[in-house]
C-alpha positions as CSV (number, residue, x, y, z in Angstrom):
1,X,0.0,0.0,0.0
2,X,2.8,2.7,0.7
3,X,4.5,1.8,-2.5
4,X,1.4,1.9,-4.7
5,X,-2.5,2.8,-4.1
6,X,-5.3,1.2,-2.6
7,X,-6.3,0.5,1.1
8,X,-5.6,-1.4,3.9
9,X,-8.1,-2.4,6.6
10,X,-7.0,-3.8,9.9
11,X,-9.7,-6.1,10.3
12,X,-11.3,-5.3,13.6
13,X,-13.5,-2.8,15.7
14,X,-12.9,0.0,15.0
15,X,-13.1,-0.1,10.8
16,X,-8.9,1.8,11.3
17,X,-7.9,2.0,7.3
18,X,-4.8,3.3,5.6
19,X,-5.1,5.0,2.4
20,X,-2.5,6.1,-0.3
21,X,-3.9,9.5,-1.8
22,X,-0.8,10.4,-4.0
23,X,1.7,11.3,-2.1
24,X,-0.3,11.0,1.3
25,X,-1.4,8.1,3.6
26,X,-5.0,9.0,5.0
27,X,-5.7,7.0,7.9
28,X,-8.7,6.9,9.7
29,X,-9.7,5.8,13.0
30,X,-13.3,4.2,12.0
31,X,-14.4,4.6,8.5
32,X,-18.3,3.3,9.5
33,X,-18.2,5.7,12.9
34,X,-20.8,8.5,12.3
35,X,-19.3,10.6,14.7
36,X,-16.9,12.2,11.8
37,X,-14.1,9.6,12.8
38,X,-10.8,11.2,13.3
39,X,-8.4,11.3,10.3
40,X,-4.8,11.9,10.2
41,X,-2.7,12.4,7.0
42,X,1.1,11.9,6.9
43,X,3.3,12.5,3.8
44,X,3.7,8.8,2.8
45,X,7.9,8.7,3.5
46,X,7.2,9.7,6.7
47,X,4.7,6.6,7.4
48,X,7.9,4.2,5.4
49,X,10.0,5.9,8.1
50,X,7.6,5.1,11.2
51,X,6.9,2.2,9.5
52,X,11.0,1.1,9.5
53,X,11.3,2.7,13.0
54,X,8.8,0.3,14.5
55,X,10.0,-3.0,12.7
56,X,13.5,-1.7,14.5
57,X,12.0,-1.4,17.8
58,X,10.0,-4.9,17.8
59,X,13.8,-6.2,16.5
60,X,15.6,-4.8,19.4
61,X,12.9,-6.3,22.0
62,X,12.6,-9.7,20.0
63,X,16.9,-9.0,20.6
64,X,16.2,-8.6,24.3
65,X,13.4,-11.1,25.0
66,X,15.6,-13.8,23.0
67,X,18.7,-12.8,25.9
68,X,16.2,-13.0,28.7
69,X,15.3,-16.3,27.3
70,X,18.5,-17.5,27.0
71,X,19.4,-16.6,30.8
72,X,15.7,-17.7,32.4
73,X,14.7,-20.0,30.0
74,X,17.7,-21.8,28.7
75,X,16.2,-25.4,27.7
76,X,12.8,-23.3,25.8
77,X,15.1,-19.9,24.6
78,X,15.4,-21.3,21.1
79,X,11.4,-22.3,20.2
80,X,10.5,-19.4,22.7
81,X,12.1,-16.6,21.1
82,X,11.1,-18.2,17.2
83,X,7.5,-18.3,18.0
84,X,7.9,-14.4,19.1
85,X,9.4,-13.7,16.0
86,X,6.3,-15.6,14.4
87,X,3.6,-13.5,16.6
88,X,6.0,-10.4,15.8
89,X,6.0,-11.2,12.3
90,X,9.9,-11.4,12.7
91,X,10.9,-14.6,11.7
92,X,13.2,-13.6,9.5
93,X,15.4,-11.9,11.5
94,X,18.1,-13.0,13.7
Protein backbone atom coordinates (compact mmCIF):
# COMPACT_ATOMS: atom_id res chain seq x y z
CA UNK A 1 0.00 0.00 0.00
CA UNK A 2 2.77 2.71 0.72
CA UNK A 3 4.53 1.84 -2.55
CA UNK A 4 1.38 1.89 -4.68
CA UNK A 5 -2.47 2.85 -4.11
CA UNK A 6 -5.33 1.15 -2.57
CA UNK A 7 -6.30 0.52 1.12
CA UNK A 8 -5.59 -1.44 3.88
CA UNK A 9 -8.10 -2.40 6.61
CA UNK A 10 -6.96 -3.78 9.87
CA UNK A 11 -9.67 -6.08 10.34
CA UNK A 12 -11.28 -5.31 13.62
CA UNK A 13 -13.52 -2.79 15.67
CA UNK A 14 -12.93 -0.01 15.03
CA UNK A 15 -13.07 -0.09 10.81
CA UNK A 16 -8.90 1.84 11.32
CA UNK A 17 -7.90 1.95 7.29
CA UNK A 18 -4.77 3.27 5.62
CA UNK A 19 -5.11 4.98 2.38
CA UNK A 20 -2.45 6.08 -0.27
CA UNK A 21 -3.93 9.49 -1.78
CA UNK A 22 -0.81 10.39 -4.02
CA UNK A 23 1.75 11.31 -2.09
CA UNK A 24 -0.28 11.04 1.33
CA UNK A 25 -1.37 8.10 3.63
CA UNK A 26 -4.99 8.96 4.98
CA UNK A 27 -5.74 7.00 7.87
CA UNK A 28 -8.66 6.87 9.66
CA UNK A 29 -9.65 5.79 13.00
CA UNK A 30 -13.30 4.25 11.98
CA UNK A 31 -14.42 4.64 8.53
CA UNK A 32 -18.27 3.32 9.47
CA UNK A 33 -18.16 5.69 12.86
CA UNK A 34 -20.77 8.55 12.27
CA UNK A 35 -19.33 10.55 14.71
CA UNK A 36 -16.87 12.22 11.82
CA UNK A 37 -14.08 9.63 12.84
CA UNK A 38 -10.80 11.22 13.30
CA UNK A 39 -8.39 11.33 10.31
CA UNK A 40 -4.80 11.92 10.22
CA UNK A 41 -2.67 12.42 6.96
CA UNK A 42 1.13 11.89 6.91
CA UNK A 43 3.27 12.47 3.81
CA UNK A 44 3.66 8.76 2.80
CA UNK A 45 7.92 8.69 3.50
CA UNK A 46 7.21 9.66 6.72
CA UNK A 47 4.70 6.64 7.43
CA UNK A 48 7.91 4.20 5.36
CA UNK A 49 10.00 5.89 8.14
CA UNK A 50 7.56 5.14 11.19
CA UNK A 51 6.92 2.20 9.55
CA UNK A 52 11.01 1.14 9.47
CA UNK A 53 11.34 2.72 13.01
CA UNK A 54 8.76 0.31 14.48
CA UNK A 55 10.00 -2.95 12.71
CA UNK A 56 13.54 -1.69 14.52
CA UNK A 57 12.02 -1.41 17.84
CA UNK A 58 9.97 -4.91 17.79
CA UNK A 59 13.76 -6.24 16.48
CA UNK A 60 15.58 -4.84 19.40
CA UNK A 61 12.87 -6.32 21.96
CA UNK A 62 12.64 -9.68 19.97
CA UNK A 63 16.92 -9.04 20.65
CA UNK A 64 16.24 -8.62 24.26
CA UNK A 65 13.43 -11.07 25.00
CA UNK A 66 15.56 -13.79 23.02
CA UNK A 67 18.65 -12.78 25.91
CA UNK A 68 16.20 -13.01 28.75
CA UNK A 69 15.27 -16.30 27.32
CA UNK A 70 18.52 -17.52 27.03
CA UNK A 71 19.36 -16.64 30.78
CA UNK A 72 15.69 -17.71 32.44
CA UNK A 73 14.71 -20.00 30.02
CA UNK A 74 17.66 -21.83 28.69
CA UNK A 75 16.19 -25.41 27.71
CA UNK A 76 12.81 -23.31 25.77
CA UNK A 77 15.07 -19.94 24.63
CA UNK A 78 15.39 -21.34 21.12
CA UNK A 79 11.35 -22.28 20.23
CA UNK A 80 10.45 -19.36 22.72
CA UNK A 81 12.07 -16.58 21.13
CA UNK A 82 11.11 -18.21 17.19
CA UNK A 83 7.45 -18.31 18.03
CA UNK A 84 7.94 -14.41 19.14
CA UNK A 85 9.42 -13.68 16.00
CA UNK A 86 6.26 -15.57 14.43
CA UNK A 87 3.65 -13.53 16.58
CA UNK A 88 6.00 -10.38 15.80
CA UNK A 89 6.02 -11.16 12.27
CA UNK A 90 9.92 -11.36 12.74
CA UNK A 91 10.87 -14.60 11.67
CA UNK A 92 13.18 -13.63 9.54
CA UNK A 93 15.39 -11.89 11.54
CA UNK A 94 18.12 -13.00 13.67
Amino acid sequence: MLDGTGRAHFGHDPSSTAERVGDTVRLTLDVHGTDGSPVTELPADQVRRLVADARHDLEDFLGLAGAWAEQHLPAHATPVTAALARALDLASSP
